[in-house]
N, C-alpha and C positions, 0 to 999 in steps of 0.2 A: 164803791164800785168794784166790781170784781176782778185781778187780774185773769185775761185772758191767756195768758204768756205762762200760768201755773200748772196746766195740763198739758204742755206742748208735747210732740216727739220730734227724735231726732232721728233723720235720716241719713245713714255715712255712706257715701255715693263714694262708689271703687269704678266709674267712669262708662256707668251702664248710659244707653243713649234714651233708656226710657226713667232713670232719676225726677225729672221733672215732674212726670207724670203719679209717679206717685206723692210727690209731695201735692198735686193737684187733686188726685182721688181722695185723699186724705183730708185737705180743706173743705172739699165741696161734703164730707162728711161734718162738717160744723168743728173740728179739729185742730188745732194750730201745732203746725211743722216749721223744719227748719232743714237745710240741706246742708251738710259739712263734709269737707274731703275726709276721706279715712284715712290719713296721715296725721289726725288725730291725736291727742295721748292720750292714755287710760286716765291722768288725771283729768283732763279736758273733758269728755267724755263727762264722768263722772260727775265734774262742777256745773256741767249744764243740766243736770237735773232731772231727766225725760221722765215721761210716765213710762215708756216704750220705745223700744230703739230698730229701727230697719237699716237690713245690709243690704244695701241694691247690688244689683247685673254690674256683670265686667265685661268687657273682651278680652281680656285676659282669661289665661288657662291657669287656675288654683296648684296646678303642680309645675309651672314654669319660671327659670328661676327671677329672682327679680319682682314676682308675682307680688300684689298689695297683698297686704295682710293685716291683723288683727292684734292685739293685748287679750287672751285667751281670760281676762280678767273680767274683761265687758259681760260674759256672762254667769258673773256671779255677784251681779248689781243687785238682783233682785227684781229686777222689773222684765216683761214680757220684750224679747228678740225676736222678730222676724227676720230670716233667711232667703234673699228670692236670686234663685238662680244660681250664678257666684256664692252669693252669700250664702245658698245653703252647702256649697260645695266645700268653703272655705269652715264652715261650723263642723261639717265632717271631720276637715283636716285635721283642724286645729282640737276638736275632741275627741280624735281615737278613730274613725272609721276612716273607709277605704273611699279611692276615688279608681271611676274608672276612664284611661284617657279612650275614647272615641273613635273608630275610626271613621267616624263620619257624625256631623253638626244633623242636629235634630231641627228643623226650623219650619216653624207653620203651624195648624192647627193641632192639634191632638185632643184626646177624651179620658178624664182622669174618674175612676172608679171612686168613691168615697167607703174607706172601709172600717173608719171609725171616728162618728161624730163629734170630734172633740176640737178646742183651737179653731182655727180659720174654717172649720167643718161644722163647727156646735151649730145645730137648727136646722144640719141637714138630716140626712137618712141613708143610714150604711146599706150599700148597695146603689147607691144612687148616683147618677154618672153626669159630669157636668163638660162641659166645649171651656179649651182652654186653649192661651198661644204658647209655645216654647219657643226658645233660642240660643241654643246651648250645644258647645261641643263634647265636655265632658261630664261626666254622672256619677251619682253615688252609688257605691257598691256594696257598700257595708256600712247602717246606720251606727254612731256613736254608742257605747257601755248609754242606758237607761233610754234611751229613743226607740218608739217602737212607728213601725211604718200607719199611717193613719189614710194613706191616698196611693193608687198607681195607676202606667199606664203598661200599654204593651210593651214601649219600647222604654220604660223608665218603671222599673218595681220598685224604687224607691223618692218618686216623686214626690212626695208629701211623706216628712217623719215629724214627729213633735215629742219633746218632753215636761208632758205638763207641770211636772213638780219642779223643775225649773222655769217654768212659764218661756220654753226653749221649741219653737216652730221654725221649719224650715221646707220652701216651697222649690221646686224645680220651676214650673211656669212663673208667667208675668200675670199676676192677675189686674195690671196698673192698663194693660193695653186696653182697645176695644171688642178686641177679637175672642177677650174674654168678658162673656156675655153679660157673668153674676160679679165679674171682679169687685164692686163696691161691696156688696152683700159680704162677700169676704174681708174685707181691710175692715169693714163695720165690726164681723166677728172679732175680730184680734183686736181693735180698740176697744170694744167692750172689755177683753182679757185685761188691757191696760187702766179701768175704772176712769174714764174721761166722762165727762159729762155732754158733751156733742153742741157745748155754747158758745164755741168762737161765732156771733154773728154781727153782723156790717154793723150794725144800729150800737150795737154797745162798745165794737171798734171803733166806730163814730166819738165816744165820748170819751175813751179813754185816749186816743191817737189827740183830740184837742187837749185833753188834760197834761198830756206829754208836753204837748209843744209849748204850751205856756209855762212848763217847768223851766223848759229845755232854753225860751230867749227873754224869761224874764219881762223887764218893761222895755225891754231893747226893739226896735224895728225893723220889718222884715220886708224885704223887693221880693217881687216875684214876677219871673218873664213868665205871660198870658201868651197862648198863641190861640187860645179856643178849644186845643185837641183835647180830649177825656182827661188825660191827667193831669195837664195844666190845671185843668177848671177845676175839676175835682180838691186840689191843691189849694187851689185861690177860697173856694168856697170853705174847706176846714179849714184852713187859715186866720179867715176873718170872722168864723163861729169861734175861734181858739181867743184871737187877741184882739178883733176890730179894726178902732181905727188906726191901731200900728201896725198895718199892711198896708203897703203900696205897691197893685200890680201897673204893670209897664206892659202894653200891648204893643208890638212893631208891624203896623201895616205896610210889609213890603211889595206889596202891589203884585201878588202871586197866590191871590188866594180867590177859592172859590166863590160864585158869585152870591153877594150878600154876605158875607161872612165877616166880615168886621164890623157892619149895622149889626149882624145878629151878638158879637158878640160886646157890643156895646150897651145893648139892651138887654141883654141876660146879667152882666157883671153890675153896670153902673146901675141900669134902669130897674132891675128885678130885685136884686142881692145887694147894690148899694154898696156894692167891693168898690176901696178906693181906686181909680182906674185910671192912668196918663196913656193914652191912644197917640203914638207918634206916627205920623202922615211920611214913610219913605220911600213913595211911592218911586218918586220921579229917582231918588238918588241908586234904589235899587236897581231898576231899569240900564240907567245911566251906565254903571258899572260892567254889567249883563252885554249890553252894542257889543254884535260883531262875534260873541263869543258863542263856538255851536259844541265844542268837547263838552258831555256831561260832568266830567268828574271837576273843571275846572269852574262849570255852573257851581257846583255844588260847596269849591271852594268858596266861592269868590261872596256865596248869599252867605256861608258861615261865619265868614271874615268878617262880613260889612255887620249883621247882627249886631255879634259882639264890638265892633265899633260904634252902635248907633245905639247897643244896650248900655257902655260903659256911658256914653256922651250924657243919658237920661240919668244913669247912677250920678254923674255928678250934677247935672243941677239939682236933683234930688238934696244930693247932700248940703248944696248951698243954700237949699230954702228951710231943710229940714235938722239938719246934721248929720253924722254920720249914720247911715246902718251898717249891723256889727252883721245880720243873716241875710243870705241867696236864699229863698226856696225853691225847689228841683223835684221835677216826679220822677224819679228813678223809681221802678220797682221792682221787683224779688229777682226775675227772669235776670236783670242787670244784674243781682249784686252774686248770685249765683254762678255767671258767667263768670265773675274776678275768683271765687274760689272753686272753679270747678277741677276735679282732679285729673281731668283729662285734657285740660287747660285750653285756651281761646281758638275757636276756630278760623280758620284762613278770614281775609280780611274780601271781601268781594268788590263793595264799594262805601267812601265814607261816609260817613253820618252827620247829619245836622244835629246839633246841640251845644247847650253850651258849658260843657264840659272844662273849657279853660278858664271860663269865669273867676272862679274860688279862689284861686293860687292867684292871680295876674291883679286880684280888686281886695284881696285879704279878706272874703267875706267866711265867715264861717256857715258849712249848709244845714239845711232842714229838709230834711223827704222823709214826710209822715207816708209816704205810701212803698217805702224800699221792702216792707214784709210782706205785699199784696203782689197777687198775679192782675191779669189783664181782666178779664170776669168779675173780678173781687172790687177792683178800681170801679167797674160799672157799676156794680150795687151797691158799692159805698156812696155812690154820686147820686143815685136813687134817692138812697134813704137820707140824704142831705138836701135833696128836691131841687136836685140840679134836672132842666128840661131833656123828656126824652131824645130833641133832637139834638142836644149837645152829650147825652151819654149813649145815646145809641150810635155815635159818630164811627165812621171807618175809620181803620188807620191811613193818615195825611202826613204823606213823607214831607219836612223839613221844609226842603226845598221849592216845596209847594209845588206849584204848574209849571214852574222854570223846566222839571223834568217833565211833564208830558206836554211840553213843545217839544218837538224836536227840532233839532236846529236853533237858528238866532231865535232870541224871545223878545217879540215887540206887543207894544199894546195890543196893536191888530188883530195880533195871531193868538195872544190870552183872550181876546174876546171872544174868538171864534170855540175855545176849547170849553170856554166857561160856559156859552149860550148849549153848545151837545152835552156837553157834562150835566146841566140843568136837567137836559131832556129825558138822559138815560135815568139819573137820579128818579123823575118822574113819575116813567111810565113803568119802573121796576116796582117802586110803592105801590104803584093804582093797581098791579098785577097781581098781588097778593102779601100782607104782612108777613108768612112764612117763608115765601122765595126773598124776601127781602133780609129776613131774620139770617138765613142757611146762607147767602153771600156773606165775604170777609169783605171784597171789596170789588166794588164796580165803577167803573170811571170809562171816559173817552182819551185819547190818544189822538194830538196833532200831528201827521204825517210831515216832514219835507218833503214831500212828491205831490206833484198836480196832476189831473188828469184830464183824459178829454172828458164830455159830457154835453145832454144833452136836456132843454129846459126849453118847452115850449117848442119854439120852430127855431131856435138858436143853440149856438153850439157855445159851450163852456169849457173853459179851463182853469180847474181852481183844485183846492186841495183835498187831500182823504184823511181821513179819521178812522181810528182803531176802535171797537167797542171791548172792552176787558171786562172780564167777569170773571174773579175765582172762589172757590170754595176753600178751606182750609182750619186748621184746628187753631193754628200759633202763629202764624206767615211764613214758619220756618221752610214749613213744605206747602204746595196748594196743588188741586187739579182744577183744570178748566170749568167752568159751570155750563152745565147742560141748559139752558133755557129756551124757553117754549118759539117753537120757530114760528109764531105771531106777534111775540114781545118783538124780537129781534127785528119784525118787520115794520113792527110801528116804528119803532127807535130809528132806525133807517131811512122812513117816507119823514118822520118828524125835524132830522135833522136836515137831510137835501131841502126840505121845502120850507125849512123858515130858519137855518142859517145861512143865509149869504154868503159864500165863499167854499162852503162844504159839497162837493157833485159827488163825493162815493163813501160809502159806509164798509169798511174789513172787519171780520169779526176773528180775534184773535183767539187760538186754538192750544197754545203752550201750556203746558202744565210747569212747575218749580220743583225740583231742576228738571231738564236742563233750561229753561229759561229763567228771570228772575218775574216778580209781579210785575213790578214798574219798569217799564222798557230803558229808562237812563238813570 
């Protein structure tokens, strides 16, 4: 089998906010990356092997003191450098050209002239002028001794330089955004420079991410908390393609989950895949806990707390019928572990997270996340191509806490009935409305209000509760806008909910985009 991990590149992120992105442009090129802070050493660098190496965007200024920098040594590896932004500012620096400081940030579109096909250019046509985005305060003013300019714009004559006999390209714009139209066609060029063959694909990471893990635990035994979401499953299913019957998933139905979703994932794991499965029933004792409590953040404590108390409780009869296991398995993926080494370090904390993150340390398990090198998209089609069902890889993301946060206020049976029966509805009649409007949402769900209102049903007057209808668009969840939807949907969803949930008399359709609001209202 082939290592996939033999062509990879290495991307040294100097804390640009579009880093990510290219390591994603790069993937969806069949491609396998890696993102590393640029505090780096030349030797580190070096022992990792790349075909080709990219300097991402800063907000730093390349002549400011303090400014990240570079081992001038990286470019005498032999292998092709890309420069974007920063990066090409600091390749000036650091080989002999001039910087010029700005008195004004260039930020938005612009139109880069191609003036010689070669590098990130080869297969265009000199003369030929392509939409790009820039974001930059300061520019180059004078290319390096052997770089000759290949790209410019009006306000940047040295926007694209390259030295090919060092296999040395350096770009002012981002071609990793959207706003640049051809930007793949571009990263595609420069990986061709770097001799990749474009095979990183889900199917053959399929068998070698199995082949790992059974390196990795031996004839040893592995738990794994199921919650249903994509990467759990995804998780559970290479798992038990890796080892069989030494996996034992642990589902926790705490009684906060959408309607049918523990049937559903009862019969996808046990009934379908034949994953070992222990289904523990908390319902009553999550609830329990929950009375009386309407602060979000101490919802959100109090379901994380209990988890891990009712996951540790299954570890151990586990271990008294079976023995010890020595592995946790955990979907962490890439977006996570990239977070811990980002060089711009962890963003403000907004609100906590469910997971079970303290597992490891507090149960001595050692972990397994065959999915920490995958983004979110990669997760889905790894789950594809393992023939896990569309309606469990097509899943939205399902915050932690489940529907505890879209009650608002106390969380009783009652009132999860009511969220689950509109939730049903809008899930629906967004499906029946077209598979592409359903595709282009990240995430659509209902919102139980604490406010009642008046209303009127028949010849009788009502007073009962309101419901939110949410609907965003979004690339990551990082950010999202509001979704535009056909104001017919909105009208069914509306007439469908007042008139066959009980307790529901008003339908709000909420309008927020992230930021400033967040998706999930708690």
């Amino acid at each position: 089998m082939a290592d996939l991990h033999a062509e990879k590149l290495l991307i040294l992120d100097f804390g640009s906010q579009y880093t990510q992105l290219i390591a994603r442009r790069i993937r969806e090129l069949h491609v396998y990356c890696e993102i590393h802070p640029c505090t780096w050493s030349y030797e580190q660098i070096r022992a990792f092997g790349a075909r080709g190496i990219v300097l991402s965007g800063s907000p730093s200024s390349v002549e400011a003191p303090g400014a990240p920098l570079l081992d001038p040594r990286v470019f005498e590896l032999g292998v092709p450098v890309l420069g974007i932004c920063y990066g090409l500012q600091l390749m000036a620096k650091l080989l002999g050209g001039a910087i010029d400081r700005s008195a004004h940030r260039e930020y938005g579109l612009a139109r880069i002239e191609v003036l010689e096909p070669v590098g990130l250019f080869r297969g265009l046509q000199k003369g030929e002028h392509l939409d790009v985005w820039m974001s930059h305060g300061d520019k180059v003013s004078a290319a390096p001794k052997g770089f000759r300019v290949i790209g410019k714009t009006a306000n940047s004559p040295f926007c694209a330089v390259a030295d090919p006999a060092r296999k040395l390209y350096a770009i002012q714009f981002h071609p990793e955004v959207v706003h640049t139209p051809r930007g793949s066609e571009l990263y595609r060029s420069f990986l061709e420079e770097c001799g990749v063959s474009f095979s990183f694909k889900m199917g053959t990471y399929a068998e070698q991410a199995a082949a790992l893990v059974q390196k990795q635990v031996g004839s040893e035994r592995v738990i794994c908390a199921l919650s249903g979401g994509v990467d759990s499953a995804v998780v559970a299913v290479l798992l038990h393609k890796a080892i069989g019957e030494k996996l034992q998933c642990i589902f926790v139905d705490n009684g906060l989950l959408r309607e049918g979703e523990a049937a559903q994932v009862q019969q996808t794991f046990a009934g379908s895949f034949h994953v070992p499965l222990r289904t523990v029933d908390a319902r009553e004792r999550f609830l329990g806990k929950l009375a009386g409590i309407t602060d979000p953040e101490k919802k959100r404590k109090i379901i994380g707390n209990e988890f891990i108390a009712v996951f540790e409780e299954e570890v151990d009869k586990d271990r008294q019928e079976h023995g010890d296991a020595r592995f946790l398995a955990q979907g962490t993926l890439y977006p996570d572990v990239i977070e811990s080494v980002s060089f711009k370090g962890p963003s403000a904390v907004i609100k906590s997270h469910h997971n079970v993150g303290g597992l490891p340390e507090r149960m001595r398990m050692k972990l397994v996340e065959p999915l920490r090198e995958l983004f979110k998209d990669e997760v889905r089609a790894l789950g594809r191509e393992l023939g896990l069902p569309e309606a469990i890889v097509g899943r939205q993301p399902f915050p932690g806490p489940g529907l505890a946060i879209r009650v608002l206020g106390e969380v009783t049976e009652e009132r999860l009935a009511l969220v689950r029966k509109a939730d049903r509805i809008v899930q629906e009649e967004v499906a029946n409305e077209s598979p592409e409007l359903r595709a282009r949402l990240w995430q659509m769900f209902a919102v139980l209000l604490p406010v009642r209102s008046v209303g009127v049903m028949g010849d009788e007057r009502t007073y009962e509760s309101a419901c939110v209808l949410r609907a965003v668009e979004s690339l990551d969840g990082m950010t999202a806008d509001w979704a535009r939807l056909p104001y017919e949907l909105i009208g069914r969803i509306s007439s469908r909910i007042t008139n066959e949930v009980r307790g529901i008399n008003r339908v709000v359709l909420d309008v927020s985009s992230k930021p400033p609001a967040t998706i999930e209202w708690e």
